[in-house]
N, C-alpha and C positions, 0 to 999 in steps of 0.2 A: 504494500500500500504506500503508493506515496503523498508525502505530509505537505500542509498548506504550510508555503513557508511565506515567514514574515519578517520583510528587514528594516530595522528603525533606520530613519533617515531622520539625522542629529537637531536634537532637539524643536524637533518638532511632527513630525508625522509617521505614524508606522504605517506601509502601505502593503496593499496585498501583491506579490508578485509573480505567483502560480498558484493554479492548483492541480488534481489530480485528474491524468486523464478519463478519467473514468470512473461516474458520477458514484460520489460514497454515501454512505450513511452521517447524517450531522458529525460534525468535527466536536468533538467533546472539550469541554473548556482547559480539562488539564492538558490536555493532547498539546493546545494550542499556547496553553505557558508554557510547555515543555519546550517547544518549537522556538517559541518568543525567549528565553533563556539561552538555548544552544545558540541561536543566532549574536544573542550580544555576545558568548562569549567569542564565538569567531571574530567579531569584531575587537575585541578587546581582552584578552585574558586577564584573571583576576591579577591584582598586582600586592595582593598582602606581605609585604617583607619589607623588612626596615630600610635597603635601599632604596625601593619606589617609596616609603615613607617621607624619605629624605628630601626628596624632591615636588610631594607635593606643598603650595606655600602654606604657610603656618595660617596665613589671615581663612583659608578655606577650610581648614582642619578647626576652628576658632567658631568662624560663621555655621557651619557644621553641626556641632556637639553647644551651641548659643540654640540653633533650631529644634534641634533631636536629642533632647537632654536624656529621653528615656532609652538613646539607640545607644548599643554597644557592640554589637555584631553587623555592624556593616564592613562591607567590602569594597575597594577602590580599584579605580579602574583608569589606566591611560586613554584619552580620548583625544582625536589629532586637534581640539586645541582648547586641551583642560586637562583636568578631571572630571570624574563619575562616580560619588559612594552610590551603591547600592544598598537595596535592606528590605525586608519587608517587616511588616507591623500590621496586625488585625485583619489577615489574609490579604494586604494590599502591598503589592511593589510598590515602590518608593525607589528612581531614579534621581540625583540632584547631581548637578552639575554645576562646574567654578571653570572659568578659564584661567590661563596660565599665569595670572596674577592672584587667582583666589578668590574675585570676583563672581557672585552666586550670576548664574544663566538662565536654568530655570530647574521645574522640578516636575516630573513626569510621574503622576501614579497610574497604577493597571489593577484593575478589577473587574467584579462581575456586575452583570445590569444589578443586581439586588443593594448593590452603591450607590448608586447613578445616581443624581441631584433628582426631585420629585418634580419638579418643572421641565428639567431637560427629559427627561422618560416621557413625560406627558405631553410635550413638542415631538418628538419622535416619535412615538406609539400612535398616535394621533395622525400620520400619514404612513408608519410602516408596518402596520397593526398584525400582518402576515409576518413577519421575519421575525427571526432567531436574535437577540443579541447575544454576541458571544463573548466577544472582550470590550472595555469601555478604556480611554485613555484620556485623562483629563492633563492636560501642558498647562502649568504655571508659568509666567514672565512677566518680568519687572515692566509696571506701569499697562499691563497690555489685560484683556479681558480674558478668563479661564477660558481656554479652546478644551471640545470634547472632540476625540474620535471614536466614533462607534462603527465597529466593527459586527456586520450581521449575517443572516442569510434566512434565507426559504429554498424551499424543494428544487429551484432553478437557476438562482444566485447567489454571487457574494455580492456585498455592498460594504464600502464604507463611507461614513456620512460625519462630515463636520459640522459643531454645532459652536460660534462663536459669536460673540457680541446681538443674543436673542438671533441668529441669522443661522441656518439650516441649508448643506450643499450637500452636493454628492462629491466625493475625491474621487472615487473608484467603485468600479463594477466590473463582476467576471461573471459572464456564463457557468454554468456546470452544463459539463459534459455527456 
């Protein structure tokens, strides 16, 4: 069986970029953090050791542990122009990211629709009332309105649909096969 893969495209949009030839059965949500995990770490291997410690700046390790005072098992990550802790908390991914001065970028959580703000579900539901949501991605950034990505499907697509500043698109759409 081959898997819906999904590659983050930095700090800001995770977009759909295949799927399976040959129409499956719903993509199951763990399936699909599993997929959404292998892909960042291709992207990035984890970098927990006191050399990459070294080098990430102190102001971002500061800004950090000032936000997430309850995190202590996060992980960091080289990103081509930062860093990335990663973590999760209360079944929800937690991406933050600083560029290379330690300057917070933004902060990416992933979860299931049973998260999802009651108003954004209700904007969505409300014109997609057939589809599956499967993953939800809310982008935090400085001065800017939370963008959502929601990631869906029904018996004959994928879709993902951006939900920012009350404003509703489509980013993407794939047939099934």
């Amino acid at each position: 069986m081959k898997n819906l893969i999904v590659s983050l495209v930095t700090g800001s949009v995770l977009m759909l970029t295949s799927i399976s030839a040959l129409a499956q059965p719903a993509v199951k949500k763990q399936d699909l953090k599993d997929v959404a995990a292998l892909e960042r770490e291709r992207i990035a291997p984890p970098v927990n050791n006191m050399a990459v410690f070294r080098n990430i700046p102190i102001k971002a390790v500061r800004n950090f542990k000032n936000s997430y005072q309850q995190v202590d098992n996060e992980t960091w990550y080289e990103v081509p122009d930062g860093y990335r802790a990663r973590f999760t908390a209360g079944e929800v991914l937690h991406l933050v990211t600083f560029n290379k001065k330690g300057k917070w970028l933004n902060t990416i959580r992933q979860y299931d629709e049973t998260k999802l703000a009651r108003d954004v579900r209700a904007m969505v539901r409300s014109v997609y009332y057939d589809y599956t949501i499967v993953l939800v991605e809310e982008i935090e950034q400085s001065l800017k309105p939370v963008t959502y990505i929601i990631h869906m499907e029904d018996k004959i697509s994928f879709k993902n649909i951006r939900v920012f500043d009350r404003e509703m698109e489509v980013i993407g759409e794939i047939n099934k096969l």
